[in-house]
C-alpha positions in Angstrom: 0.0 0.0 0.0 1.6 2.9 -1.3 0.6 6.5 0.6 -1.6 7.5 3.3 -5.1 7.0 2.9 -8.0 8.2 5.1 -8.7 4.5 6.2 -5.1 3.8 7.2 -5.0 2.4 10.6 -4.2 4.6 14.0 -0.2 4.3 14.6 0.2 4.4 18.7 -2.6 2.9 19.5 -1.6 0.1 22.3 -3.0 -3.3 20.3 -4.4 -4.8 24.5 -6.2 -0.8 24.3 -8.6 -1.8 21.9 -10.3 -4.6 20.4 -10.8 -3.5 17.2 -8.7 -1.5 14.4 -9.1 2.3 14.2 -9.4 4.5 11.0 -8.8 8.3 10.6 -11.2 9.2 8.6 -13.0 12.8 8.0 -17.3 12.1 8.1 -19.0 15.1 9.4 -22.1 14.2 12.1 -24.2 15.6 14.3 -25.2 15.2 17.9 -28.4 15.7 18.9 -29.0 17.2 22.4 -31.7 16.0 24.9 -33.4 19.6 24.2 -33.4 18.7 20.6 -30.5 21.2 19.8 -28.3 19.8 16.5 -24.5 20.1 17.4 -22.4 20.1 14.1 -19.5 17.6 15.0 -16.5 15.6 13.2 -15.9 11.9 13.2 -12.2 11.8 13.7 -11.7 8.1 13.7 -13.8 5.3 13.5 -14.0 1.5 14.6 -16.5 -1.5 14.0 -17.8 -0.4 17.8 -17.1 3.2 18.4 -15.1 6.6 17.5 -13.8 9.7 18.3 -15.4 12.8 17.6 -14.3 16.5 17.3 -17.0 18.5 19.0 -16.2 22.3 20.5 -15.9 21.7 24.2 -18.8 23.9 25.2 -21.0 20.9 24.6 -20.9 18.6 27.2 -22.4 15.4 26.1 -24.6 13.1 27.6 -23.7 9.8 29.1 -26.3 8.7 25.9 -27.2 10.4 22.5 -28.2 10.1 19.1 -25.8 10.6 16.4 -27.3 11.9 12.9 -24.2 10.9 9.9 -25.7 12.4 6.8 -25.6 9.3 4.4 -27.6 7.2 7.2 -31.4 7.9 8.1 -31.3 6.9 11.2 -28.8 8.5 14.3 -26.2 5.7 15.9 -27.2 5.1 19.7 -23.7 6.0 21.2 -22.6 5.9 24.7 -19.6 8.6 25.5 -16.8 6.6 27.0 -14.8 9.8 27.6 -14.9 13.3 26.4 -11.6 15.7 27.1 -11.1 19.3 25.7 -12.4 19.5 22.0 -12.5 15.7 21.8 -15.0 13.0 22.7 -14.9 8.7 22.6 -17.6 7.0 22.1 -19.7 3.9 21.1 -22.6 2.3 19.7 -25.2 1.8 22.6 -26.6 -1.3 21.0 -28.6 -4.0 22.6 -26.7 -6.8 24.0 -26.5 -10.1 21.3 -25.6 -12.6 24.0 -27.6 -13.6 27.7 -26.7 -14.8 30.3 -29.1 -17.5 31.8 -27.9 -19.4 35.2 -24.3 -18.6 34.7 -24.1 -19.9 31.1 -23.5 -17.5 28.1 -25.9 -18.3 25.2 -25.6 -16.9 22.2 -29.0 -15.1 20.1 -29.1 -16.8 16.9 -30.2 -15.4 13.9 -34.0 -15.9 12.8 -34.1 -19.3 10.8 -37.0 -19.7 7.8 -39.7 -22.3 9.0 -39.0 -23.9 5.9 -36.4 -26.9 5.4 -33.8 -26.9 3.3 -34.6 -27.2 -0.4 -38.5 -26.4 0.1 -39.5 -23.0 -1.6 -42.6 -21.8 0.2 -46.0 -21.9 -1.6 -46.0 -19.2 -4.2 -42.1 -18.7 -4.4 -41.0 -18.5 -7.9 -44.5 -17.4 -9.8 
């Protein structure tokens, strides 16, 4: 890979630190406050779980908001992790995929078709 790129990966970053890779990127965003008030912010770097965000430090953000990125319809859930100066960290504040029932760790598994394999349901194909 010849160059730096916008999706090259974080340098520094301690590899125990996180658990997934980092990219620099440039997307701007927007967090919503809990009065409905649309602070313009910067998504610094990204991950498959959270990212950093440039936001001017008179906004204090909650320990939950909505983030609006313009080519999605929907704002991310995000939990801030940290926010310092002109900087914030945060991630998606998704629902859990895994329970934990009497001590044992089962895993959701995705929605099967009632169907068995090979069987088209009635009207597939007209």
């Amino acid at each position: 890979m010849g160059g730096s790129t916008n999706k090259d990966t974080l340098k520094g970053d301690s590899p125990g630190r996180r658990a997934h890779d980092r990219f620099a990127v440039m997307i701007p965003a927007a967090v919503i406050l809990p009065d409905g008030v649309v602070v313009a912010c910067v998504i610094r770097d990204i991950s498959v779980m959270g990212a950093r965000l440039s936001i001017a430090r008179r906004h204090r953000l909650e320990s939950t908001f909505p983030l609006r990125v313009a080519s999605f319809a929907e704002p991310f859930p995000m939990r801030r992790i940290w926010q310092q100066g002109d900087f914030a960290g945060a991630m998606l504040d998704l629902p859990a995929t895994e329970e934990t029932v009497a001590g044992t760790h089962l895993a959701i598994a995705p929605p099967t078709s009632p169907s068995p394999p090979g069987h088209r349901p009635s009207g597939a194909g007209r």
